[in-house]
C-alpha positions as CSV (number, residue, x, y, z in Angstrom):
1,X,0.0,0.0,0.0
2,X,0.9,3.7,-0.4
3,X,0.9,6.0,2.4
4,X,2.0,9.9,1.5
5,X,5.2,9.6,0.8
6,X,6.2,6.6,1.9
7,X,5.8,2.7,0.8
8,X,5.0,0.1,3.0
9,X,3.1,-2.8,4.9
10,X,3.3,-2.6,8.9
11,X,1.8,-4.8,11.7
12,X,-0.2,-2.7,14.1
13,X,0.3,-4.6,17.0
14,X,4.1,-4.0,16.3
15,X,4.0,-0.9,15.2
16,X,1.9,0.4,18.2
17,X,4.4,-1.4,20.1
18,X,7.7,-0.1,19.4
19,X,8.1,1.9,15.9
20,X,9.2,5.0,17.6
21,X,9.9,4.3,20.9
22,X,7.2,6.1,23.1
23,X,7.5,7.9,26.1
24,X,4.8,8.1,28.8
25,X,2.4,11.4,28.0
26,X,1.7,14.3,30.1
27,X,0.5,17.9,30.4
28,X,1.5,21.6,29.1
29,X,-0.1,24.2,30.5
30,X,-3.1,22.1,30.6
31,X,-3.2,20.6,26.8
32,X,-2.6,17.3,26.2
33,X,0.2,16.0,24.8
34,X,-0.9,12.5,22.5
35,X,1.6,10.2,22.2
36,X,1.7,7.7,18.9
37,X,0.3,5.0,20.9
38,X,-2.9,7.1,22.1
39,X,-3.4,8.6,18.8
40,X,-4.1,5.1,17.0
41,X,-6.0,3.2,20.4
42,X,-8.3,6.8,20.3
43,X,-8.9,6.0,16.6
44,X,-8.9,2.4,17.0
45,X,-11.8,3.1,18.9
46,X,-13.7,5.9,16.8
47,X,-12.3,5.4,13.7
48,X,-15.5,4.6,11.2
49,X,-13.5,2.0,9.3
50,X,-12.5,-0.2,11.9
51,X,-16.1,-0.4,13.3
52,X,-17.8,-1.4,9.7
53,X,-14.7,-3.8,10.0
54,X,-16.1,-5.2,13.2
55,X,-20.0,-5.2,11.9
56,X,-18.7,-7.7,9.3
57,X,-16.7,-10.0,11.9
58,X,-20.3,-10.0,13.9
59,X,-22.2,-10.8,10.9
60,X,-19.4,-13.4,10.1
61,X,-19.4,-14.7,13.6
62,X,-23.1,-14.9,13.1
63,X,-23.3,-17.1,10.3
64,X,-21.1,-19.2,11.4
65,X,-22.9,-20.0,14.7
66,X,-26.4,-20.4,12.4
67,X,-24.4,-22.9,10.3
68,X,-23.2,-24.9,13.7
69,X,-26.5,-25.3,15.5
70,X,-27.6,-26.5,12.2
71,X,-26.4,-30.1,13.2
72,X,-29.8,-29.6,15.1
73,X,-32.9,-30.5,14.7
74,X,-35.9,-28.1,14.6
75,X,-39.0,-28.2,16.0
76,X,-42.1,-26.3,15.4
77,X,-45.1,-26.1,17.1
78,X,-48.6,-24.7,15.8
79,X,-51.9,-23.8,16.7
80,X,-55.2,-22.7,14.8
81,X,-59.1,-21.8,15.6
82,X,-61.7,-20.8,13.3
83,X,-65.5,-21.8,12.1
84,X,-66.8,-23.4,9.1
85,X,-70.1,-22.6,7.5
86,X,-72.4,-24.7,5.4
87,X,-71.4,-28.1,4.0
88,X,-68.2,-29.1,5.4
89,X,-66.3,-31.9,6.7
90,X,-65.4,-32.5,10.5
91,X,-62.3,-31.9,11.2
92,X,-62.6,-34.9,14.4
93,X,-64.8,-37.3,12.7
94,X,-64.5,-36.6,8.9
95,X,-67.5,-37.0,8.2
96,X,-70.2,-34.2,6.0
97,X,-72.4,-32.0,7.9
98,X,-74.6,-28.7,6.7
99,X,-73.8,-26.7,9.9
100,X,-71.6,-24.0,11.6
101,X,-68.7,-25.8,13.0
102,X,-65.9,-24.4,15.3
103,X,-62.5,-26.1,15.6
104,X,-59.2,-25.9,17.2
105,X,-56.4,-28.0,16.6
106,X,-52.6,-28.2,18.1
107,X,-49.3,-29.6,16.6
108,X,-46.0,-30.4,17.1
109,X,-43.5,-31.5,14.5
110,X,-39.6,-31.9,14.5
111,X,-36.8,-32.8,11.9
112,X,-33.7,-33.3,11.4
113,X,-31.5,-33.7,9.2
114,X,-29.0,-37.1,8.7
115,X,-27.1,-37.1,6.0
116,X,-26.9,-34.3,4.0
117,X,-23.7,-35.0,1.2
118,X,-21.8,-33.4,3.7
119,X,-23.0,-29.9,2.9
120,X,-23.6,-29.0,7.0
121,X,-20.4,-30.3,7.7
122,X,-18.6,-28.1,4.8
123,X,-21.0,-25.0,5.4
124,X,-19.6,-25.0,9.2
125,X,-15.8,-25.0,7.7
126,X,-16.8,-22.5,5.2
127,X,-18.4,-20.2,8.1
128,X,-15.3,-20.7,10.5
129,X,-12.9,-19.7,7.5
130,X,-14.8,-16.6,6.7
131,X,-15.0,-15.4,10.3
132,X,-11.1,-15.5,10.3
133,X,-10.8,-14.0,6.8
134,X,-13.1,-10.8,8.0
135,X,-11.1,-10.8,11.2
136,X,-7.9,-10.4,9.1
137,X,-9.6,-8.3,6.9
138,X,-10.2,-5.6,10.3
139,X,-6.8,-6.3,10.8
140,X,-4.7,-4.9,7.9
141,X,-7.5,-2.1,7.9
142,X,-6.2,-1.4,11.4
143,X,-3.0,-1.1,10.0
144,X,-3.9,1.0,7.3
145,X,-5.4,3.6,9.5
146,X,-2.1,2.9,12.0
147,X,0.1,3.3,9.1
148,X,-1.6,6.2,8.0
149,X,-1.8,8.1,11.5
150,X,2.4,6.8,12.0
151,X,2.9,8.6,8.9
152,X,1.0,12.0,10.0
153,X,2.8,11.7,13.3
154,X,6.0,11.4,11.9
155,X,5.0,14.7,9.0
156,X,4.0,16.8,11.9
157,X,6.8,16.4,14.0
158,X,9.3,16.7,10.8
159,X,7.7,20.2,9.9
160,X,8.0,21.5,14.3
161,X,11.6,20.7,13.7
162,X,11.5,22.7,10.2
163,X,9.8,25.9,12.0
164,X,11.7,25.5,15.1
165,X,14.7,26.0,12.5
166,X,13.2,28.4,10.8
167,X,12.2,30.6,14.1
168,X,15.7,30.6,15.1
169,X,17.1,31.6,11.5
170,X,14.6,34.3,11.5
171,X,16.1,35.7,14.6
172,X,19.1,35.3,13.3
173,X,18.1,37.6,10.5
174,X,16.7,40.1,12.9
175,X,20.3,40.3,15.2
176,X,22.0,40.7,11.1
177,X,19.5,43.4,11.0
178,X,20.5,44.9,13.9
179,X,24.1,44.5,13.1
180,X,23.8,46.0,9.8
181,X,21.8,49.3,10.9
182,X,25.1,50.1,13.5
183,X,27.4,49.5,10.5
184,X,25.7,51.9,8.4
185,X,25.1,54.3,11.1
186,X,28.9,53.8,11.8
187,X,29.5,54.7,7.6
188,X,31.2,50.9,7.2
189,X,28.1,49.7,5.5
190,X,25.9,51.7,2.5
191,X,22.8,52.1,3.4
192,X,21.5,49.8,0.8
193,X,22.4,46.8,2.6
194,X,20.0,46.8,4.9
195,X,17.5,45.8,2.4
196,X,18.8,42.6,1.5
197,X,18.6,42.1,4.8
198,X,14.9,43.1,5.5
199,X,14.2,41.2,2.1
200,X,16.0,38.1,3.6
201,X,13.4,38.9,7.5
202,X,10.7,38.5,4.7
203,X,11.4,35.5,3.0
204,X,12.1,33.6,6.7
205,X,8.9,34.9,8.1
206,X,7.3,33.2,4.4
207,X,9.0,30.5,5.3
208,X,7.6,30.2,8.8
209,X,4.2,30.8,7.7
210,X,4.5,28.1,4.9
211,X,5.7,26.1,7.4
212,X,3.2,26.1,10.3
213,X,0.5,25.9,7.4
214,X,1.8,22.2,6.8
215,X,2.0,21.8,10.5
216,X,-2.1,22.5,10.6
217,X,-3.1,20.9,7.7
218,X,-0.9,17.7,8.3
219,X,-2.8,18.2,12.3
220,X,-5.9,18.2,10.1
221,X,-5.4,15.1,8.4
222,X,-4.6,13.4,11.9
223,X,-7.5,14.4,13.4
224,X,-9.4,13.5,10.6
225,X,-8.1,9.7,10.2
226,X,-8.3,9.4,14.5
227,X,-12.1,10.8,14.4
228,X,-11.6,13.8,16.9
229,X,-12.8,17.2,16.5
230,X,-10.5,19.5,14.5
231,X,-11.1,22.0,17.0
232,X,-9.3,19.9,19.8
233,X,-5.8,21.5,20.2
234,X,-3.0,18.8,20.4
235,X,0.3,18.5,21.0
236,X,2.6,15.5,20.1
237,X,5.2,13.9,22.1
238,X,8.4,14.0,20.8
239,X,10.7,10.8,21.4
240,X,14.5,10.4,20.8
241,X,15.0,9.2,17.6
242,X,18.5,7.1,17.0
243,X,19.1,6.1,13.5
244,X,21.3,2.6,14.0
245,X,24.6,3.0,13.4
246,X,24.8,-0.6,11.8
247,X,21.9,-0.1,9.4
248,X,22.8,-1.6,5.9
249,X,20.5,-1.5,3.3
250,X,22.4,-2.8,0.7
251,X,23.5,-5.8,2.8
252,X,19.4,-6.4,2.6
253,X,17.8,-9.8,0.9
254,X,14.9,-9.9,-1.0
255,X,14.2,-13.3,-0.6
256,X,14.4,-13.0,3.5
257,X,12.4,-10.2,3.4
258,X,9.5,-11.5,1.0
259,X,9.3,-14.3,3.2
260,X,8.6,-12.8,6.6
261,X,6.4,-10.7,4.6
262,X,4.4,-13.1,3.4
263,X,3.7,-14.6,7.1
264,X,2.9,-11.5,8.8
265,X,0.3,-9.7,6.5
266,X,-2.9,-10.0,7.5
267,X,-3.8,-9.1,3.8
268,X,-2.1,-12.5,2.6
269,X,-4.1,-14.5,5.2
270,X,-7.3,-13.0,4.8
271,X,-6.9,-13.8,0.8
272,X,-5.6,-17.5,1.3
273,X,-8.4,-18.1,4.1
274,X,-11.0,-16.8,1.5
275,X,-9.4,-19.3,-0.9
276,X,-10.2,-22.3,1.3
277,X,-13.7,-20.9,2.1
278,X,-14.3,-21.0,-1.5
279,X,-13.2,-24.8,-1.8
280,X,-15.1,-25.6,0.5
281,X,-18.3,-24.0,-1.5
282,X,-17.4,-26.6,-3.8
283,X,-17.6,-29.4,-1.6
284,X,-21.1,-27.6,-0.6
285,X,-22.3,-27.5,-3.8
286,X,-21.4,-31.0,-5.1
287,X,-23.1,-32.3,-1.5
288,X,-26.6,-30.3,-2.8
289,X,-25.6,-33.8,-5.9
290,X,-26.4,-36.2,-3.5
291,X,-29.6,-37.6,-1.6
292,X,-30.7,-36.3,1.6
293,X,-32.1,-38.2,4.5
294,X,-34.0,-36.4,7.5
295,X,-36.1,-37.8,10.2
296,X,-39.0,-36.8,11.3
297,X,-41.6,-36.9,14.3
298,X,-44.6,-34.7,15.0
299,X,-47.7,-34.7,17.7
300,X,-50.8,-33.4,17.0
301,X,-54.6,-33.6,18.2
302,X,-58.0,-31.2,17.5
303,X,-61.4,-30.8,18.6
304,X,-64.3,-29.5,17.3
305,X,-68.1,-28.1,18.3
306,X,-69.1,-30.7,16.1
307,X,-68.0,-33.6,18.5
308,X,-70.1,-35.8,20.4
309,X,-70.4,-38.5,23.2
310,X,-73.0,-41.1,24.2
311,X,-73.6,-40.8,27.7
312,X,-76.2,-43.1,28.5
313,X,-79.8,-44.3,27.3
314,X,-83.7,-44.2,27.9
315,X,-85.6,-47.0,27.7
316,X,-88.7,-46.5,25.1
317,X,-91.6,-48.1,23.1
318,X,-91.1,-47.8,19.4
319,X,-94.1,-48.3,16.7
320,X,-94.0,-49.8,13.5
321,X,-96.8,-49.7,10.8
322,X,-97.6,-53.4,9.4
323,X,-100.2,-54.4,7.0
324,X,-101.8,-57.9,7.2
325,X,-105.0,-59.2,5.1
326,X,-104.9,-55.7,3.8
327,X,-105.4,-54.1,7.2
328,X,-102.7,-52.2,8.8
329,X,-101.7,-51.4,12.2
330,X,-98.9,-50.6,14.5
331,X,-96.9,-52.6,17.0
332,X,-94.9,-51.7,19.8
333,X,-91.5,-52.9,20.3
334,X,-89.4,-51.9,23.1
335,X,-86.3,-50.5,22.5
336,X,-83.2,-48.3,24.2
337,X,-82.5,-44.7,23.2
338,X,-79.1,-43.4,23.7
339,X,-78.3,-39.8,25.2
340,X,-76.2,-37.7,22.9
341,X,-74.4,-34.6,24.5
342,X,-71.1,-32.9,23.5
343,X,-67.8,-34.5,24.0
344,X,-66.2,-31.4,26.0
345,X,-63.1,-30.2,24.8
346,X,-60.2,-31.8,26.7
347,X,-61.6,-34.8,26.2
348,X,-61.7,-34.6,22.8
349,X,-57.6,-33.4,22.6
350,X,-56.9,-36.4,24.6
351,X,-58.8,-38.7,22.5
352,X,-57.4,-37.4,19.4
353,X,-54.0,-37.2,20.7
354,X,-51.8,-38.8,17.6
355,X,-48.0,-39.2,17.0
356,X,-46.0,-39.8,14.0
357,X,-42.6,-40.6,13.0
358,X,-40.7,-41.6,9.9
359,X,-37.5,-41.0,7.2
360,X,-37.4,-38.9,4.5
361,X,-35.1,-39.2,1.7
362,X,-35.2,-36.9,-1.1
363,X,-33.0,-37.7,-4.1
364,X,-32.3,-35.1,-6.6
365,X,-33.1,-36.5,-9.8
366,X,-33.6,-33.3,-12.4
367,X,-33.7,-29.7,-11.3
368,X,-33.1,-27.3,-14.2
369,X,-29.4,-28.3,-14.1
370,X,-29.2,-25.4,-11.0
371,X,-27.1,-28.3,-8.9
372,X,-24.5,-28.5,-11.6
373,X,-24.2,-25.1,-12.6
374,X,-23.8,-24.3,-9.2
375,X,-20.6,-26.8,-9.1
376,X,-19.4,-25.0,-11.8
377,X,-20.0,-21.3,-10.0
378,X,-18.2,-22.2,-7.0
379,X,-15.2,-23.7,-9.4
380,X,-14.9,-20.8,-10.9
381,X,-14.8,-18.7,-7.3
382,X,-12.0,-20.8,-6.3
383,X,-10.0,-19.5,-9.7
384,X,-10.8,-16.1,-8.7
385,X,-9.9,-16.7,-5.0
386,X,-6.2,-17.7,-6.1
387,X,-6.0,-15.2,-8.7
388,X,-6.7,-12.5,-6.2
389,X,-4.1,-13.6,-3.9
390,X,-1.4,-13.9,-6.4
391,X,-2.4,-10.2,-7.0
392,X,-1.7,-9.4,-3.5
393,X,1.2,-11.7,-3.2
394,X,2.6,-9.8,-6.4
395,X,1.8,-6.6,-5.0
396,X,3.5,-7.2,-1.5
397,X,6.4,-8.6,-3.9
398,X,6.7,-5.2,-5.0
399,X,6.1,-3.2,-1.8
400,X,9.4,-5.0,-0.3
401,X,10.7,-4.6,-3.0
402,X,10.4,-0.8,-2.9
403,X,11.2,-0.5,0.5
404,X,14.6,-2.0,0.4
405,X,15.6,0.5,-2.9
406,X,13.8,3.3,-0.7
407,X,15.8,2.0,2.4
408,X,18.7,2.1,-0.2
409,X,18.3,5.3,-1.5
410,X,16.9,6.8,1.8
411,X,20.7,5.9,3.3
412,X,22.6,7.6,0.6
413,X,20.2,10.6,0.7
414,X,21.1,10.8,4.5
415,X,24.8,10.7,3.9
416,X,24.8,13.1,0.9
417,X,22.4,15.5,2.9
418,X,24.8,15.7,6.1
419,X,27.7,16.1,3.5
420,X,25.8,18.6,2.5
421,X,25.2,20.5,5.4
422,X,28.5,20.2,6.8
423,X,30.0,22.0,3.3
424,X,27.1,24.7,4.2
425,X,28.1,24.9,7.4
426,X,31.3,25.4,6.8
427,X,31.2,27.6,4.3
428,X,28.4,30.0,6.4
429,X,31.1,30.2,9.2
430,X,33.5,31.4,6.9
431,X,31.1,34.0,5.3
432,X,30.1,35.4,9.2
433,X,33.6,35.4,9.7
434,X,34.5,37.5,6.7
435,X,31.1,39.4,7.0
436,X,32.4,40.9,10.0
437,X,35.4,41.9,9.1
438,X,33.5,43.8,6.0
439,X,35.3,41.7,3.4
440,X,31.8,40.8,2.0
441,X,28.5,42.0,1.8
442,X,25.4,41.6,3.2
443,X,24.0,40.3,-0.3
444,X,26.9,37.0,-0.4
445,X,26.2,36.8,3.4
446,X,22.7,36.5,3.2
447,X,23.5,33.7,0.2
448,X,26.0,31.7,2.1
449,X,23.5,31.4,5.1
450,X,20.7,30.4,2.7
451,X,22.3,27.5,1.2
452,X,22.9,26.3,5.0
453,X,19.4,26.8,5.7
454,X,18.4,24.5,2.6
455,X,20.9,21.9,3.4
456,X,19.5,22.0,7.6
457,X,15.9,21.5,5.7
458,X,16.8,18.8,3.7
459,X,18.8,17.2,6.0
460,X,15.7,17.0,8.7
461,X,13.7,15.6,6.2
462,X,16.5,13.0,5.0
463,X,16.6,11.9,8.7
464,X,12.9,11.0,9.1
465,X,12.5,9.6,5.8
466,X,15.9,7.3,6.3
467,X,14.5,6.6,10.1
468,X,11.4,5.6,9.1
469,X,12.2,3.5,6.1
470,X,14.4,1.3,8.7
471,X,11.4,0.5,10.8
472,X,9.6,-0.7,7.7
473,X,12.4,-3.2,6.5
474,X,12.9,-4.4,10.4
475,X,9.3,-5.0,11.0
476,X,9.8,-6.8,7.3
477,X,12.7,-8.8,8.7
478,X,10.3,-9.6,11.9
479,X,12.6,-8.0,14.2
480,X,11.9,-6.2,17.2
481,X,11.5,-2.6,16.1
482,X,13.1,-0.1,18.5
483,X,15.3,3.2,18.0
484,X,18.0,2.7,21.0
């Protein structure tokens, strides 16, 4: 990944750890002072990114505990009421009546599943796999927004020590000032040269200004990525930093490097994790090829108004018409009634009460072809799973890479930078010297200390950039990173 200026991958636990060496934070007059630590926990905690990063790990750890309690079985239960109007059929006893009848019925069913062509077995690996992918996933967008906030940090406190440098050669400007107004007022110097010198107050209080405009816009930017207020004055701690005196860039391995690469990015993982997931989506879809078997049991009972019960009998004469010799007549015949009442309604639930139980086995036969083309779909997403993770492989390849030639080059822009300075330096001494003793004038004066200023500036930035390249190609290397 690219971050400002600089190229690199970075572990945040690491990096929070021990990239620049923290010391603990305290107060100035009452405003904080944020160490590199605090600023990426406070927007480990606020930042937006990280907590749509964490939705998806819930909704991944959620899926993956629906696919585990799948192994069990389920079981419903139901209930239903209601009347039926004109020629209908009992519900109890089946049988056709013309009337109004209410009924109520109860049920409880369960099933589960046995053998499914191992798709709930390869649906739970799937689930586990994607829960660690999305976890990885949070994790190198942690260390995006780490790297990111490391990188403002590192801006901010480059530019303080740019203006602090620039304060103090604006002064310096203003005691040459000085300087120059007794020299004219003592007739060694024309007046004139106390505009160069007033020209030079002008371009170091530009400078200053330029300066402390990159100090609030880079403050901008790390307020922004850390979620806090841009109103919220801050101040940031500035540690020690010790460039190791044994540092060799050019003594660096590629292969080494690559390799210890490749086994602590969380990007790598996350891509070779969604590779398996998506193998496993093969072995789900050939599963949906073969038969499924579920058992199944259920309980269930009803009654209805309809419902009666025999609870006794009267004892009565009944009369039938017979004809004999053409002359017809009744005869009695005794005979039992029986006493029909309604059969109340528990009785009727527990005389109804029935159970069930049984296999299913559903074999796929013909379906449209969906089964196979879904074999083929998840085929395919294993091709594309690789293929994405060679691309990140290829593009950590060339991150490391990078960072050893920008390690390289960061080195011999160090060395040619305090080379450079020292010449300036050097040859500003001799121009104070001799601008004292009047053998030049304020206008080659003026020049010689520019050309230190320039080197001083390019030298601070040399130093961070150099500094913080290191830390990139140790963390790389796995080592511990530290700055003592």
């Amino acid at each position: 990944m690219r971050i400002g200026t600089f190229h690199f991958y970075c572990s945040p636990v690491k990096l929070v750890a021990v990239v620049f060496g923290f010391l603990m934070a305290f107060d100035v007059a009452g405003q904080k002072t944020w160490t590199l630590r605090e600023c990426i926990e406070y927007a480990r905690d606020n930042s937006l990114s990280l907590k749509q990063a964490q939705y998806s790990i819930a909704l991944a750890k959620l899926t993956d505990k629906q696919n585990r309690l799948s192994r069990l079985p389920n079981i419903n239960g139901s209930v239903n009421g209601g009347f039926q109007f004109g020629r209908t059929i009992d519900p109890v006893t089946n049988s056709f009546n013309t009337q109004r009848i209410a009924f109520n019925s109860f049920g409880l069913d369960a099933g589960m599943t046995l053998f499914s062509g191992g798709r709930i077995n390869n649906t739970i690996k799937q689930g586990k796999l994607d829960v660690e992918a999305s976890e990885a996933d949070a994790q190198s967008t942690f260390n995006t927004l780490a790297l990111n906030i490391a990188n403002a940090y590192l801006q901010i406190l480059m530019a303080e020590e740019q203006l602090e440098g620039a304060t103090n050669r604006r002064n310096l400007s203003q005691q040459q000032l000085d300087q120059t107004d007794k020299l004219i007022e003592a007739g060694t110097l024309p007046a004139n040269d106390r505009l160069d010198v007033l020209a030079q107050i002008a371009r170091d209080e530009q400078t200053i200004i330029q300066t402390q405009n990159l100090i609030d816009i880079t403050f901008l930017n790390l307020k922004e990525l850390m979620q806090i207020d841009p109103a919220t004055e801050m101040q940031l701690e500035k540690p020690q930093f010790v460039i190791p005196a044994d540092a060799n860039p050019d003594a660096l391995g590629f292969g080494e490097l690559y390799s210890n690469a490749l086994n602590t990015q969380p990007q790598i993982r996350a891509n070779e994790l969604r590779q398996e997931s998506a193998e496993a989506g093969v072995n789900i879809a050939r599963g949906a090829l073969l038969p499924t078997l579920n058992l199944f049991g259920g309980l269930n009972t009803n009654w209805s108004s309809a419902g009666k019960i025999q609870t006794g009998s009267i004892v009565d004469t009944f009369y039938q018409e017979v004809i004999f010799e053409n002359v017809s007549g009744e005869i009695g015949f005794p005979g039992e009634s029986p006493i029909i009442e309604d059969n109340p309604y528990f009785d009727q639930l527990d005389q109804n009460f029935g159970q069930n139980f049984g296999l299913n086995l559903s074999i796929p036969i013909y379906n449209g072809s969906r089964n196979k083309i879904n074999v083929q779909r998840a085929e395919v997403n294993i091709l594309n799973a690789k293929l994405q993770s060679d691309l990140t492989k290829q593009q950590l390849k060339n991150d490391v890479q990078q960072a050893i030639a920008n390690a390289r080059a960061g080195r011999r822009s160090l060395a040619a930078a305090e080379k450079s300075q020292q010449a300036a330096q050097v040859a500003y001494e001799n121009a104070d010297k001799r601008f004292k003793l009047g053998a030049i004038n304020n206008l080659e004066f003026i020049t010689a200390r520019n050309a230190l200023d320039i080197a001083q500036t390019e030298l601070i930035s040399a130093k961070y950039d150099y500094l913080f390249r290191l830390k990139i190609i140790d963390f790389y290397l796995g080592r511990e990173l530290k700055l003592d």
